[in-house]
Structures are given as C-alpha cells and as structure tokens.
N, C-alpha and C positions, 0 to 999 in steps of 0.2 A: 350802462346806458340801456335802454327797456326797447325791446325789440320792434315794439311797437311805435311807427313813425308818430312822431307828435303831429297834430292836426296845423300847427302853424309854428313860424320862428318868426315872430315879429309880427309887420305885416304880410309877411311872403306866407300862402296855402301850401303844404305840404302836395304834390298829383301823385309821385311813385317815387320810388326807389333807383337810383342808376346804377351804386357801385357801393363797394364796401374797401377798405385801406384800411391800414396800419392804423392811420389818423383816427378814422370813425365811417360815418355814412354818408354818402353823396346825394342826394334829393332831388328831383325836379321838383321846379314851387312856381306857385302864380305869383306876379308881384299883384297883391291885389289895389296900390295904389294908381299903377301905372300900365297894367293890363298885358305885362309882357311874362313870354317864359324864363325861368334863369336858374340856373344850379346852385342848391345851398352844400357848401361844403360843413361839416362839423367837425369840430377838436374838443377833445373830453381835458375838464380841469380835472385835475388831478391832484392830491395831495389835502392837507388843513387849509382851513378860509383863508391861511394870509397865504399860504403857495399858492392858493389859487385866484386870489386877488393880483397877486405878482405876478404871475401868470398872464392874467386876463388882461392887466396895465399893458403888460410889453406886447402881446398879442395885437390888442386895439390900436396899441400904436404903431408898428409894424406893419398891421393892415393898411390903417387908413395912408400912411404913406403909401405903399402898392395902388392903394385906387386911387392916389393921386395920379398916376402915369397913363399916358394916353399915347397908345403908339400899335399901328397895325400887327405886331407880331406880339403884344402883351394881352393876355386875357383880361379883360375890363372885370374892377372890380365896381359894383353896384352899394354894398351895405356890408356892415359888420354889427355883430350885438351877440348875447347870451341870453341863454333859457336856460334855469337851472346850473347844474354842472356841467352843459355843454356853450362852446363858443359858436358859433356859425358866422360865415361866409355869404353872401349873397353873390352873383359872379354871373358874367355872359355864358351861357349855355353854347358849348363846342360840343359840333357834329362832324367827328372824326375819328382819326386812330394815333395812339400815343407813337411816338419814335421808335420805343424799345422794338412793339408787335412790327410795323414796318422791318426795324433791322433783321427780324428773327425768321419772321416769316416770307418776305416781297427781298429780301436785297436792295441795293438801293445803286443808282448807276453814278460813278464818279460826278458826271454834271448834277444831277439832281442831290447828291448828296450835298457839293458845295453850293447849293442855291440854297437848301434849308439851313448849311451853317452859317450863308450869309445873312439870312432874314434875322437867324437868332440873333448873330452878331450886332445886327444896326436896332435889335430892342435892348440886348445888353447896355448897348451905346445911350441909349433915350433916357432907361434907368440910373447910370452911371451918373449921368450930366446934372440929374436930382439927386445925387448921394447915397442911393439905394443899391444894393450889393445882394445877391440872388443867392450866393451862397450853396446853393443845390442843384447847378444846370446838371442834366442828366438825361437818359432818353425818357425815363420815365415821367418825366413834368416837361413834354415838349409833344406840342399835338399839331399833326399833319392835318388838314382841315380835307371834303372832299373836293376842293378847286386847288385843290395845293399850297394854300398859304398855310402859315405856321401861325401858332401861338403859344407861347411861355408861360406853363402853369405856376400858381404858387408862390406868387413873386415876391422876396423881401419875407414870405413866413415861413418857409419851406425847411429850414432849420428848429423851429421851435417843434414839429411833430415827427421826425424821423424817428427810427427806433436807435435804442442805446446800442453799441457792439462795445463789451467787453473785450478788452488789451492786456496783455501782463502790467502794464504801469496802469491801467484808469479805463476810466469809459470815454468811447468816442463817439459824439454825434455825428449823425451821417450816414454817406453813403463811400465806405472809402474807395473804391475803383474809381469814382469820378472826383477824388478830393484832391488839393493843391500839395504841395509840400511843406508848406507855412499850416495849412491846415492840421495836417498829418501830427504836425509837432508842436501844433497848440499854442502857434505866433499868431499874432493881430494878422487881422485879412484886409484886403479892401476892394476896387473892382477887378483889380490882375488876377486874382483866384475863376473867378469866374471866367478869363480867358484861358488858364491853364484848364477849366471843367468840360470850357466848349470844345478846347482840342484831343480832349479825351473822348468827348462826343463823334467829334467830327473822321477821328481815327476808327472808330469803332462802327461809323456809319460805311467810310471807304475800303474796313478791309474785311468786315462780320465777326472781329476778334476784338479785346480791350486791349489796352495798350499796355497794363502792367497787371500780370495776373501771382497769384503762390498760392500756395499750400493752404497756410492761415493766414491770419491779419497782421502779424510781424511780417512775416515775409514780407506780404503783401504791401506794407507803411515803408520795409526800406526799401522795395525798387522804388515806391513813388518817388520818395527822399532821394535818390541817390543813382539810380538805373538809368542811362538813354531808353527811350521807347525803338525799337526796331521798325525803319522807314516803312512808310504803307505801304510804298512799293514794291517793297522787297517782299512784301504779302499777297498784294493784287498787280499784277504786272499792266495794270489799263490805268492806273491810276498816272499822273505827269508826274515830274520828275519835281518841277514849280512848288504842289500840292506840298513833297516833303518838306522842302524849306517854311514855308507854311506852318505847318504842324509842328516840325523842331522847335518854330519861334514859340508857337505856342505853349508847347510842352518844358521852355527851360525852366529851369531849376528854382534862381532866383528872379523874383518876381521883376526886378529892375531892368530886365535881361529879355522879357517877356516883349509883347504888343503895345506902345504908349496906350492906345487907346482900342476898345473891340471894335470902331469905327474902322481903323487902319486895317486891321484884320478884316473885315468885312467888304473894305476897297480891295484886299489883295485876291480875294475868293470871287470877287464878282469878275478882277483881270482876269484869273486865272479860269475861266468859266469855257471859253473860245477853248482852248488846248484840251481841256477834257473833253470836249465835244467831238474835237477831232480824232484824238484817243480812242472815242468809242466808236467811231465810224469807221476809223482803220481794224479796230478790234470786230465789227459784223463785216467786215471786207474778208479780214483774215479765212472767218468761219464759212462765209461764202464761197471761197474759192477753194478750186476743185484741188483734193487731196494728192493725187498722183496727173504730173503734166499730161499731155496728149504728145506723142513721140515726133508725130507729121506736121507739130506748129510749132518746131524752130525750138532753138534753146530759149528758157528761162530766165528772164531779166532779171538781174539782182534786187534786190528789195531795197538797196541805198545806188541811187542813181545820181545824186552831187559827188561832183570829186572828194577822197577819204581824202581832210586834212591830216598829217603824221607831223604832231609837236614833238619839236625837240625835246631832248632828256636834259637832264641838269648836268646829269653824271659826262654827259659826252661833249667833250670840247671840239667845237665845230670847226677854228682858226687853226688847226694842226692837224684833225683829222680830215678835211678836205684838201692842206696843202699834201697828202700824204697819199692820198687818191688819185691827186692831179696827175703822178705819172705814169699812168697805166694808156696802152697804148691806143692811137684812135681808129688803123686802117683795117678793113673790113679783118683783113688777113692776118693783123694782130688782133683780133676779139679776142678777151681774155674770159672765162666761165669761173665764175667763184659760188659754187653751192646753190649752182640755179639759176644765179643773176649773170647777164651776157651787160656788159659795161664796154662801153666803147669813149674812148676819150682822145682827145687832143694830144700829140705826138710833144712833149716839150723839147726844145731845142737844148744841142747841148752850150754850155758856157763853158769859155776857156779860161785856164786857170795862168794870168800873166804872171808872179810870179816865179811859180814852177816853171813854165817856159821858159824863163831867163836862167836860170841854174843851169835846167839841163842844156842848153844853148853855150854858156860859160865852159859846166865842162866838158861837151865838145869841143872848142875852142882849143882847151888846154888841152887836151890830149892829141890834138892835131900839130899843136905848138911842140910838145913834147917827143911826136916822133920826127917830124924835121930838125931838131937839134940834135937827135940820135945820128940822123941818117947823114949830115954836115958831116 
C-alpha cells in the first residue's frame, strides 16, 4: 500500500490520517455526498485476483450485515467499497479512547467497569438477535466515548484482518487471550463465544490482569480449554462477591453451560451494579478512616455489627450432642469452665430406676426372712 493517502475512497475525501493497525490505515474523510465527518477504515487484499475476489465477497458481505445493526453501543457503519488492492470502510467517527489504554493506564472502579460490560453486553444482544457474531470482543475494538457511553468496534469483520499466530498444529486467527474454547480448538462458534470474550473482557477490566495467561500459546490454548479462571475477587478484594458468579458463568467451559443470552448477562450486571457501589464506598470509608483509634474515644466497634450467624456442621450430630450437653449443671455455684467457655445449664432431675428398686427391695426382704428363721 503507497504511503501516500489516496485523495478519495469513493465518495468520501481523504482530511488526515488517524491511526495505522495491523489491518491498514485509518483516515478521516469528508463524506462529500452527505457533508458529514467519518472514519475510513482500510483492509489490504491480499494474495492472486481470485483470493482476493474471495476475499472481498466475504468482506462486503460481512460488512454490509454490520451496517445493518443499529444500536447505541455499535459503531454505525455508513459504506463499504474498494480502491484497488485495498477494501475500505466508511464508519461513525469515535472521539474517545479504546478499553485496552483505559485498563492500562486510568484503572477502572468495579461499578464502572460493570456499566461498560453491560452497555457491551445489551449490543452483543442487538447483534445476536440479527445472526451476527462479533467473533473478536476485546479491549482493544471497544471504545469508551468522552460522556461514557461505549461503542463496539469492528463488528462481524473483525476476524477476517487479525494477524495469523502460529501453534505447533496450524495457524490461529485471532487474538487468543480473549478467544473461547470452541474457538481455541477449531469448533463452530456461534454468539456464546462472544459471551465467554466479554467475560475475559470484563475480568480483565475488574481486576488489571487477564484471566488465562502462559508462557507461549500452547500453554496459553490449554488453560483456556481446560483451566478455571481464579475469581476477581480473590484479585481485587472491592470487587462483590455477585460479580464472581457472573464471570464463572461467563467463563464455563462448554458453551451450553454459558449465559442463554448476552441480554441475561447484561440484566445481571446492571442488578449487580448497587453492591459494587456500595463496595466502593465502604472501600473510600476504609481509606478514610484514621489508621491508629484515639485511646479517650472508647473502644472500637467491630466492623460486623449484625448478629455472627454459626451454621451447623454436617459432621456434627446435633440430636445427641445437645442431649449430651444437657447435663452439665445450671446453679451459679456449679458453673462449669470448659476451655473458656462458662456454660451454665438446667440441673436435670434424677429418674428412678423401678425395676432395680424392686430386686434390691426383694432381697432385703429375703435376707430379713432368713435371719428370723435362724433366730426361731
């Protein structure tokens, strides 16, 4: 491709340059039919006239389904066409910053983290409901806009321009830190990948870490395939406890196993939105409050002020070990001390045993009979 921007794609005027990728060149262009600004994305064909006819078939059609989708968290696509060896994109022009720079450099606060994976979530949903499968959710095709809404780069082509990663068996498309399991191993996908993509997203948003990292890309393919992810929580202690269940669901294994829908998922993030809130409010309490008490303001209230529920054990039979307890004495003067604990109980009465009393009643009896016939 000639360093040199071409002066037009179509009808769209070439103004400047935005960005360079993997793919190709990102452009601002005038639409000069319609008088608006818009981002031309470009993808280089690649290969003889019939790959890159084949190519360009599956590209255009891929596109133009993506512009078909109309939904506040999808970037609008405008036009598709070629110049040359290249494809182009025409596309709403986003004034923002991708997810990835957010996670890397700002942190992200458990609430705001799950407001962005629900916005993702309910376009996944929009797209899903038309057939379309994203294929590539990641941070890097996910843009924080400057009011905070999001938008979903890339939608439905985002597969055809990844770069290759060679594997000891083959080449894999993609990006594999954010790929599915079915992906990994080269099974049919459909839109459940994309819910196992966002909760790689969404873990990675909550805790600044990815959820399945190694060495190389073997490694790396069997924890996806094969590994639990280790709960956020146990990463970020502000995160709810809610969240993980969340993210397990998203992260199993088999896809059936998964989220019915990114809708469902997207309702559970927006429930679970209150709890994180409160999470980080106790979390700036914590940090707020003074490090060592003040000696003349009284003791220290515990931090858990509802009564400690203490469940029973499975292991411990309760019908034998309370009758067993029961006779431990209850007057001040018999307090018994067992290892700290001062137990005070109900005195049980004793029971008499009738027929032992009749025996030994008998043989006194007899032994009373026996010495008056002596003494006769």
């Amino acid at each position: 491709m000639s360093a040199i921007p071409p002066p037009r794609f179509g009808r769209f005027e070439v103004v400047d340059i935005l960005g360079r990728g993997a793919m190709g060149v990102v452009y601002r262009a005038r639409d000069s039919a319609l008088g608006r600004t818009v981002a031309i994305k470009t993808i280089a064909l690649a290969g003889d006239s019939k790959e890159r006819d084949t190519h360009e078939a599956r590209f255009m059609q891929e596109a133009r389904a993506a512009g078909s989708l109309s939904h506040p968290a999808i970037v609008t696509i405008y036009d598709v066409g070629r110049e040359g060896d290249v494809a182009f994109i025409a596309m709403e022009l986003i004034e923002g910053r991708d997810l990835r720079d957010l996670i890397r450099e700002l942190g992200l606060t458990p609430a705001r983290a799950m407001a962005i994976g629900a916005a993702v979530a309910e376009g996944l949903a929009a797209a899903h409901e038309r057939g379309i499968v994203h294929r590539d959710v990641k941070p890097g095709n996910i843009m924080v806009l400057d009011d905070h809404r999001v938008k979903i780069m890339d939608f439905g082509i985002a597969h055809m321009h990844e770069p290759m990663v060679k594997t000891q068996t083959g080449v894999l498309l993609g990006s594999p830190q954010y790929m599915s399991p079915e992906q990994i191993v080269g099974q049919a996908v459909d839109y459940r990948t994309d819910i196992f993509s966002l909760g790689l997203v969404l873990y990675e948003m909550l805790t600044g870490a990815k959820a399945f990292e190694g060495q190389d890309i073997p490694e790396l393919m069997f924890k996806v395939a094969n590994l639990p992810a280790t709960p956020p929580s146990h990463i970020a202690p502000d995160v709810p406890a809610v969240v993980d269940f969340i993210i397990a669901r998203a992260l199993k294994k088999r896809a059936e196993e998964r989220y019915a829908s990114a809708a469902d998922m997207a309702r559970d993030l927006r429930a679970a939105m209150g709890e994180a809130g409160m999470a980080e409010e106790a979390a700036i309490e914590r940090q707020l409050a003074p490090t060592v008490p003040d000696a003349g303001a009284g003791p220290v209230p515990l931090a858990r002020e509802e009564p400690l529920e203490l469940r029973p054990s499975p292991r411990f039979d309760s019908s034998a070990g309370l009758a067993r307890l029961a006779v431990l004495p209850a007057q001040p003067e018999d307090t018994v001390s067992r290892a700290g604990w001062t137990v005070q109980m109900k005195r049980e009465p004793r029971r008499v045993d009738g027929p032992r009393v009749a025996v030994v009643l008998a043989l006194v009896l007899a032994t009373v009979a026996a010495i008056a016939m002596v003494v006769v």
